[in-house]
C-alpha positions in Angstrom: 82.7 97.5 132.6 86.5 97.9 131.5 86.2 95.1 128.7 85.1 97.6 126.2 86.6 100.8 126.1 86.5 102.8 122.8 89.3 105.2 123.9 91.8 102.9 123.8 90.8 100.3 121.0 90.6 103.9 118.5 94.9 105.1 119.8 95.6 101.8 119.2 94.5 101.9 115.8 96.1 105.3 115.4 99.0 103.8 116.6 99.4 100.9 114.0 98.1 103.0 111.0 100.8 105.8 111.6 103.4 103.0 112.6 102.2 101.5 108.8 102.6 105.0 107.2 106.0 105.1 108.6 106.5 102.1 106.9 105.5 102.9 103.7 107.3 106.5 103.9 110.0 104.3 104.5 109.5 102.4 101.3 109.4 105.3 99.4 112.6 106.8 101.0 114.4 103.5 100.0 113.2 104.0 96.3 113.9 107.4 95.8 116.7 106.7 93.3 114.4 103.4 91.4 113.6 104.5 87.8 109.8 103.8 87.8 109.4 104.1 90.8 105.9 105.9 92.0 105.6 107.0 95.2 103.2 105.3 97.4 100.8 107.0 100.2 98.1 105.6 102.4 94.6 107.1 103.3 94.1 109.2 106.3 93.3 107.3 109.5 90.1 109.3 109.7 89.2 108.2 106.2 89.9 104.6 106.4 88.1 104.5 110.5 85.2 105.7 108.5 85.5 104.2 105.2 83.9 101.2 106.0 84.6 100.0 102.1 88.0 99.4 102.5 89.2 95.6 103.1 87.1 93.8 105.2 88.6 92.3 108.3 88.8 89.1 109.1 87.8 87.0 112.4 90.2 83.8 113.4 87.8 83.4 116.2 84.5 84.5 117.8 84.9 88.2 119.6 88.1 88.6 118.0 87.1 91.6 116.4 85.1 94.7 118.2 82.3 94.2 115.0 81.1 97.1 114.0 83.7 99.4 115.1 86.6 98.2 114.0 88.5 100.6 111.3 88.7 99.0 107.7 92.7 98.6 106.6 94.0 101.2 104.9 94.9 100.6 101.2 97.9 101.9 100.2 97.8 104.2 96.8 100.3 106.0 94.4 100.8 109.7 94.9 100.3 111.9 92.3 103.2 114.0 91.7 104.8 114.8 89.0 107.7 112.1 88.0 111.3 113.0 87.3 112.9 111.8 84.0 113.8 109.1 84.9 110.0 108.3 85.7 110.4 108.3 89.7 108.0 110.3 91.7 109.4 110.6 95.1 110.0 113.5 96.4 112.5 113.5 99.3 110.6 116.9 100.5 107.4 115.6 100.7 108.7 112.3 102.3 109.9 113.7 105.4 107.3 116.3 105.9 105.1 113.4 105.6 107.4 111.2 108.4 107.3 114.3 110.6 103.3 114.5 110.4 103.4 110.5 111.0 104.8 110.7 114.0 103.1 113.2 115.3 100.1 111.4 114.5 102.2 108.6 116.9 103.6 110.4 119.6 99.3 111.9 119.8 98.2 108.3 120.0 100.5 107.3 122.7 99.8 110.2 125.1 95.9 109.5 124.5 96.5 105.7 125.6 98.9 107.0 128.4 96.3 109.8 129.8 93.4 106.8 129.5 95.3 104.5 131.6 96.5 107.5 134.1 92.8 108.0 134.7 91.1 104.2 135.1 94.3 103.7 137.5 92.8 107.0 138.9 89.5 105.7 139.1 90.6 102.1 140.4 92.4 104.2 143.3 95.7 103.2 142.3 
């Protein structure tokens, strides 16, 4: 009955795909000063839980992943925004608007995973 339970499988993968936009946020950040450089974004969660064309997971083992409803990895693309002369197209700005909106996205996924455990503790009279 509690094997399978969708609400906390989906802020779990909210949870890793914001922790992987920090990341690349992050990477950007770090190369704001790179000649060349082009600024790197990933796809929405929503998009890349529905996009089901993204890359294909993988199984190591039987039931190691949910099937059917398990979100495609998000591929990570370059921004378009104009470059500076120097050819780099970060945009400080943009980066931490983008970090703040990340972690949102986080702090949202916790308090999901936190209210869903609150309530089968609830429901397990504990």
């Amino acid at each position: 009955m509690y094997e399978n339970l969708n609400v906390f499988q989906t802020a779990s993968a909210l949870a890793s795909h914001s922790a992987r936009q920090q990341s690349t946020i992050a990477q950007n950040i770090a190369n704001a000063d790179t000649p060349g450089y082009q600024a790197r974004t990933l796809a929405s969660f929503e998009a890349s839980y529905r996009d089901k064309s993204g890359l294909p997971l993988r199984e190591t083992r039987a039931g190691h992943i949910a099937g059917s409803n398990a979100p495609a990895v998000a591929r990570e693309t370059l921004e378009a925004t104009e470059p500076s002369p120097n050819g780099n197209s970060v945009s400080l700005e943009e980066e931490m608007v983008n970090a703040v909106a990340a972690q949102q996205r986080h702090d949202q996924a916790l308090a999901v995973y936190k209210h869903g455990l609150s309530i089968l503790r609830m429901s397990l009279g504990r």
